[in-house]
C-alpha positions in Angstrom: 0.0 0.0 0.0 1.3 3.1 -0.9 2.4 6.1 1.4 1.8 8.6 -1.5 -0.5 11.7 0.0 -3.5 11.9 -2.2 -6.2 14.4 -2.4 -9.9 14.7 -1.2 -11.7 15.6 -4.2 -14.8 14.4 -2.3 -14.6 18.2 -0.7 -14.5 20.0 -3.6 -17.0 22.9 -3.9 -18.3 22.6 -0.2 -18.7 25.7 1.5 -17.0 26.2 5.1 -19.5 27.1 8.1 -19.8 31.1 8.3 -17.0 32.8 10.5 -17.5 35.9 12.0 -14.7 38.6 12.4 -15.0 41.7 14.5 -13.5 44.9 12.3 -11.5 47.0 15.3 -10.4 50.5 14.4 -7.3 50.3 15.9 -6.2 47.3 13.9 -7.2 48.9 10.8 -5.3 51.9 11.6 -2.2 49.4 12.5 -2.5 47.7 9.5 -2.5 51.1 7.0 0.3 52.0 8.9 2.4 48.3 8.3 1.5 48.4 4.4 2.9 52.3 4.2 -0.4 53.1 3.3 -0.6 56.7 4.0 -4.1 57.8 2.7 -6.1 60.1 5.3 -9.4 57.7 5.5 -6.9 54.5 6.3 -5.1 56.3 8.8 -7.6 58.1 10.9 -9.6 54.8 11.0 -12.8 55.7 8.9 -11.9 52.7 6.4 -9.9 49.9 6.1 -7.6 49.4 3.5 -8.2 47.4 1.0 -6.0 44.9 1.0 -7.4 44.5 4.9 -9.6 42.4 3.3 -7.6 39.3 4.0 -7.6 39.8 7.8 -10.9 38.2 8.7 -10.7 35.0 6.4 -6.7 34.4 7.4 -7.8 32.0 10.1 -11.1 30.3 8.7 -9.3 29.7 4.8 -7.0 26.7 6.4 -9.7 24.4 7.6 -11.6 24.0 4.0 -8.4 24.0 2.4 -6.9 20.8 4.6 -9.7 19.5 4.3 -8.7 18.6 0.5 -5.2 18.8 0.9 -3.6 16.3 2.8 -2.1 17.3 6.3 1.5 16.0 5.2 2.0 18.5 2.6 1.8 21.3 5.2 5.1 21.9 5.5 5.7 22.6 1.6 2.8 25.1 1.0 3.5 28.5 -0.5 1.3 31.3 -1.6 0.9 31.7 -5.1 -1.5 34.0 -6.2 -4.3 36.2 -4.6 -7.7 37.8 -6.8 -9.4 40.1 -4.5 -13.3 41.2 -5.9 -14.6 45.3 -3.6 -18.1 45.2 -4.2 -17.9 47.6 -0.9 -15.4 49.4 1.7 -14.9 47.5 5.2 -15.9 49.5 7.8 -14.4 49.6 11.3 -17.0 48.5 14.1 -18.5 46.2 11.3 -19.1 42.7 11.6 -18.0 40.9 8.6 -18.9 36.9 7.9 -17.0 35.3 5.7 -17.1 31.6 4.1 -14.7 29.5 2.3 -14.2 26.5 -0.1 -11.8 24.5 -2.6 -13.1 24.7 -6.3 -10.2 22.7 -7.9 -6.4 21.8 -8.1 -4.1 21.4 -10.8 -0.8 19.4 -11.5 2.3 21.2 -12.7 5.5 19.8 -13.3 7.3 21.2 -10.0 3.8 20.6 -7.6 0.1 21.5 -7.4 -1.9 24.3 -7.2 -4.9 24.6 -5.0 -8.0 27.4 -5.7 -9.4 28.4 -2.6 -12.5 30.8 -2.8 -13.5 33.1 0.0 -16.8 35.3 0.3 -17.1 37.7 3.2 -20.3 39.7 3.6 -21.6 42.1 6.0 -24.1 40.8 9.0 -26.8 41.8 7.4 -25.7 39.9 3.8 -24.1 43.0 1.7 -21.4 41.0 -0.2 -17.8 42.7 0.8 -15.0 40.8 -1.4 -15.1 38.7 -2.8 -11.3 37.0 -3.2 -9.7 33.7 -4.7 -6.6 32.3 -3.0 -3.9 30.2 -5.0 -1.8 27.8 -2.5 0.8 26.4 -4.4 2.2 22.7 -3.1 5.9 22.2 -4.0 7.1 18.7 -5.4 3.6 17.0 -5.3 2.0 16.2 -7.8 -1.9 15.9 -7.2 -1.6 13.1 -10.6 -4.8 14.9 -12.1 -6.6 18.4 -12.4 -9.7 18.5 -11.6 -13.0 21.7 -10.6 -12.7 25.3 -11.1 -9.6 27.2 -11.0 -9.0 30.9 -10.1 -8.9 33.5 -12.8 -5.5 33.5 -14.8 -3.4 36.2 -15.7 -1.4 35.7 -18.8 -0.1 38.7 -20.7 -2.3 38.7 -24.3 0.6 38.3 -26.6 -0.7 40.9 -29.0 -0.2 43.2 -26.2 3.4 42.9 -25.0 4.8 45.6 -27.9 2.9 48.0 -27.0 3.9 50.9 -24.8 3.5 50.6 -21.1 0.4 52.8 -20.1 1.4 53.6 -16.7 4.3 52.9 -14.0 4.1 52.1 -10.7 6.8 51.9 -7.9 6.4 50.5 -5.0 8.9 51.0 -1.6 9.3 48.3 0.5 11.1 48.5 3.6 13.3 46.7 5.2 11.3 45.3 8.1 7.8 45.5 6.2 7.5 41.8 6.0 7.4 41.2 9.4 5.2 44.1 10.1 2.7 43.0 7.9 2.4 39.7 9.3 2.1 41.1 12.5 -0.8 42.6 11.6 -2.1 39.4 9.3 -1.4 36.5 11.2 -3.8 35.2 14.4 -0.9 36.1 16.3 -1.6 39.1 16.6 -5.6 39.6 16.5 -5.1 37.3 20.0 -5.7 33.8 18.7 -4.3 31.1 20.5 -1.0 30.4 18.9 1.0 27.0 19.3 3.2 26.7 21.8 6.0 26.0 19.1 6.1 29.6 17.9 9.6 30.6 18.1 10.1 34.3 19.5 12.6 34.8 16.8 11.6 36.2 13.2 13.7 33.2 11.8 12.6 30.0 11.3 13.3 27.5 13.6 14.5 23.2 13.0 12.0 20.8 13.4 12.5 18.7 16.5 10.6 16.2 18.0 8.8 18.7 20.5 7.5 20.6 17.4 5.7 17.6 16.1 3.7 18.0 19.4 1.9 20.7 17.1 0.3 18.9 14.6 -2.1 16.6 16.8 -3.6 20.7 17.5 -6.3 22.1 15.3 -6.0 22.5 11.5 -5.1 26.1 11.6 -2.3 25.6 14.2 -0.8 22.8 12.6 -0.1 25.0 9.3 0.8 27.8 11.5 3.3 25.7 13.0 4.6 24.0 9.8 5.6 26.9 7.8 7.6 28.3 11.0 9.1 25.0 11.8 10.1 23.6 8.1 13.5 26.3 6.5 11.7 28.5 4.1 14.6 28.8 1.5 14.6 28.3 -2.1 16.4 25.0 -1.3 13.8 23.8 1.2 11.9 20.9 -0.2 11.4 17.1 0.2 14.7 16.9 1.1 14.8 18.9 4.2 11.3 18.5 5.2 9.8 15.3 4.0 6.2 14.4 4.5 5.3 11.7 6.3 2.6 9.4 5.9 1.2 9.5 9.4 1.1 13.2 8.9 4.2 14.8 10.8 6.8 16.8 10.0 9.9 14.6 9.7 
């Protein structure tokens, strides 16, 4: 019998159980401030930033996405792509509920990609975002693809001699990262976090204790995977293999 993970196509398509998510000003403020976002309405706390939008579904996305994806590829999940859909501003002092299912996954020849869509609407229904998440799965290969995939974005080939119609620049500094996810992760909207979180920005070796992690809830377990497995280019099977019983090891 083979320990090959496989997928769960069985839970395509099914919608997550509504999640609620309580829009503080103060967070929205912080969060502005983390992405250099320096426009009046985000920093006095009338609106949210846009890109906000991925605060309340961080947590609730990882359960309907392991629930296709098997637990022993944790440790060698990226992001790949995000879609996000304003149909309307978030609003401090709103409460938002969002929702969340896997509409497909697709082989490639270094892994698999895995579609993830997200809805969040207001309490009383008003559709918010809508957004599509792309995880990507290096060195697995899911052997088939398979249900809706999020939008793609190849450049029309007709298009690529024309002249650029406008530039953007972008600066990122040097300890943005880790302010961002400050203001992203459960961490720090006071979640419980595993005990395995390493105080230090870098991540750490997995060790025995670590795998402790993974017998904790879904969103934990991939919490404490991506910190506990090297995230350089080089990290991969090698480093990190997955195991059949579904550790880190």
């Amino acid at each position: 019998m083979s320990d090959q993970p496989t997928m769960n196509p069985a839970n395509l398509g099914v919608w997550s159980e509504p999640f609620d998510f309580k829009v503080e000003r103060e967070q929205a403020i912080a969060y502005a401030k983390a992405t250099n976002d320096d426009h009046p309405r985000y920093l006095s706390g009338e609106l949210a930033p846009p890109v906000f939008a991925i605060v309340p579904v961080f947590q609730g996305m990882i359960d309907p996405l392991f629930k296709v994806v098997p637990d022993s590829l944790i440790p060698f999940v990226v992001h790949g792509e995000q879609d996000m859909v304003f149909h309307r501003p978030i609003v401090p002092g709103q409460t938002l509920v969002s929702r969340a299912k896997v509409t497909g996954y697709a082989s490639k020849s270094s892994g698999t990609t895995v579609s993830l869509k997200l809805e969040t609407r207001t309490d009383a229904g008003e559709l918010v975002n809508e957004q599509w998440m792309v995880s990507f799965f290096r060195g697995f290969s899911a052997g088939e693809t398979v249900g809706e995939h999020a939008p793609g974005h190849g450049l029309d080939e007709a298009l690529r001699g024309d002249a650029p119609v406008a530039e953007v620049v972008q600066h990122v500094d040097d300890d943005q990262t880790f302010r961002c996810r400050a203001r992203t992760s459960p961490r720090a909207s006071g979640t419980r976090a595993p005990e395995s979180w390493p105080s230090s920005p870098r991540p750490a070796a997995v060790t025995s204790s670590s795998r402790t992690a993974w017998r904790r809830s879904a969103t934990e377990r991939w919490l404490s995977a991506r910190l506990a497995c090297p995230a350089s280019p080089s990290a991969g099977p090698r480093t990190c293999r997955p195991a059949s019983d579904g550790r880190a090891g």
